[in-house]
LOGUKOL-478566 format. One line per 8 residues: number of its first residue (from 1); for each residue x, y, z of C-alpha. Coordinates in steps of 0.05 Angstrom, whole numbers. Each point is the difference from the previous one (the first is absolute). Last residue first. Layout:
<rs>
NUM> X/Y/Z ~ ...
</rs>
This chain:
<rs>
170> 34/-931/148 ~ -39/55/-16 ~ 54/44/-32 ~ -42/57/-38 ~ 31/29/-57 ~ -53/-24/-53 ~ -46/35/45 ~ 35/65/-8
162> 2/-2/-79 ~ -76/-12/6 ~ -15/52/39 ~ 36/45/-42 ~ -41/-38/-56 ~ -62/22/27 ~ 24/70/17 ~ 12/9/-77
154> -56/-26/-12 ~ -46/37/38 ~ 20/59/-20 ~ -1/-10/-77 ~ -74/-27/18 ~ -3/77/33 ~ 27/37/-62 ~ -45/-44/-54
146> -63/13/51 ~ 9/68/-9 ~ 12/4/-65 ~ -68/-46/-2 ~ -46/55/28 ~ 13/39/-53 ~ -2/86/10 ~ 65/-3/52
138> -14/51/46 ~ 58/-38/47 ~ -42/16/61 ~ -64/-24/-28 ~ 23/-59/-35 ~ 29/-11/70 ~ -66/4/20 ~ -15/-57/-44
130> 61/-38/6 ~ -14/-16/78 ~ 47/37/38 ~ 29/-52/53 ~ 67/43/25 ~ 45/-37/-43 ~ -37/10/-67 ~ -8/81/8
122> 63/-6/23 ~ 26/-36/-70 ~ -50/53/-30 ~ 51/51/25 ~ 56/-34/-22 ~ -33/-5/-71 ~ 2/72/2 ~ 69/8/26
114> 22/-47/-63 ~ -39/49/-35 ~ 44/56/25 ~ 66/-30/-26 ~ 45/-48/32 ~ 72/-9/20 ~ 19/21/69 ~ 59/32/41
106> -21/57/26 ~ 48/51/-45 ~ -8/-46/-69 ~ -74/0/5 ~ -9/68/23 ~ 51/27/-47 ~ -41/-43/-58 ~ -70/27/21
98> 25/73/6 ~ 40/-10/-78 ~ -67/-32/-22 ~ -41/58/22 ~ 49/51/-33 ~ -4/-43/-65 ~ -82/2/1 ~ -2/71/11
90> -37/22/74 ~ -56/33/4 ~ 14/73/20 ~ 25/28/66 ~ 73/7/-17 ~ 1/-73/-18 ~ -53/-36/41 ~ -30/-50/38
82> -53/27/35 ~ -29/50/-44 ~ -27/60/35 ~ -16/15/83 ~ 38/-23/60 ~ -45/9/82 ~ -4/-78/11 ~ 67/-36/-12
74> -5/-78/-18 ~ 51/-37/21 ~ -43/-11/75 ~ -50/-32/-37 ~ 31/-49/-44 ~ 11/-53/54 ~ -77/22/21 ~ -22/-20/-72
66> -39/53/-33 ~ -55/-29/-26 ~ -11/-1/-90 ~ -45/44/-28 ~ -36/2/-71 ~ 9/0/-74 ~ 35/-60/-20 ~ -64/-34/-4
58> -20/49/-57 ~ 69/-22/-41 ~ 71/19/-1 ~ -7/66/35 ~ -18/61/-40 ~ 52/40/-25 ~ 55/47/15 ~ 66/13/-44
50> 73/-12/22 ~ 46/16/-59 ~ 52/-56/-12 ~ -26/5/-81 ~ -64/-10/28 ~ -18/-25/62 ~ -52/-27/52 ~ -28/22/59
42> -57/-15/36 ~ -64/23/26 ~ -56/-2/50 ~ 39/-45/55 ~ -17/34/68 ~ 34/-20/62 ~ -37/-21/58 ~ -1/0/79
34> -64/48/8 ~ 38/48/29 ~ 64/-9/-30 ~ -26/11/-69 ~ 54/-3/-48 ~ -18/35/-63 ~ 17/60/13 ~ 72/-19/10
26> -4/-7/-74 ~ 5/-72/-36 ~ 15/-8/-74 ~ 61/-35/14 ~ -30/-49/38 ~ -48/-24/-44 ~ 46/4/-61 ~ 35/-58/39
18> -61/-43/21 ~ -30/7/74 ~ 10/-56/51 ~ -7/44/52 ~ 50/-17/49 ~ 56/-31/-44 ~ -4/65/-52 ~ -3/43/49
10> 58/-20/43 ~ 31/-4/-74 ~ -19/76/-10 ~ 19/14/68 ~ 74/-22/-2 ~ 17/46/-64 ~ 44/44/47 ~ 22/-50/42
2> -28/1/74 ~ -57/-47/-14
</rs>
């Protein structure tokens, strides 16, 4: 959280909200009273210029809960664009330079829809039934869901598996 481009992958593990999601967001979008942020647009580019349009489908429209480990990240008096170049949207190479030096600097390898697929690994872990994680994820088919979670479940089935094959019972 402490590295400059910290929040936006905080954000993007938290909320499970897409890429052009994220970098559409304004701090006026994040309701802390009512414990939501608002997706109501995205961005995509052009030619490395960041442009604004709707979200990827109606579903996508929505809000996704504020996560208390997300919470305290998440300042409550800022105003504009919250991930930024010189209070704009972002270009497409600039993002990619933050996301790389974030990467590279903490120590992972991913990209933010790995940390979207994290976050409906959680969903998963903590008993969400794929239906309201439908909901969360705003994902307009019910069976993308359901191809995420049976992705889930076997992968931890055959961790289980690999474990069981280890057991000495003798």
């Amino acid at each position: 959280a402490e590295h400059p481009f910290g929040l936006f992958a905080l954000m993007a593990l938290y909320t499970g909200m897409r890429r052009g999601e994220l970098l559409a967001l304004h701090w006026e979008d994040v309701d802390r009273k009512n414990g939501v942020i608002r997706v109501n647009k995205s961005v995509y580019f052009e030619h490395n210029r960041p442009k604004l349009k709707p979200p990827k489908t109606a579903t996508s429209v929505g809000v996704v809960p504020i996560l208390s480990a997300l919470s305290p990240h998440l300042p409550s008096t800022k105003h504009g664009v919250i991930f930024h170049q010189a209070g704009e949207h972002m270009p497409e190479k600039y993002f990619k330079t933050q996301w790389d030096n974030y990467c590279r600097d903490i120590g992972i390898s991913c990209t933010p829809h790995q940390l979207r697929h994290a976050y409906a690994t959680m969903l998963y872990e903590n008993d969400i039934p794929p239906a309201e994680a439908q909901i969360l994820l705003r994902h307009a088919q019910y069976s993308t869901t359901m191809d995420i979670y049976t992705d889930i479940r076997e992968q931890k089935q055959k961790h289980v598996f690999d474990r069981v094959k280890n057991v000495d019972i003798s």
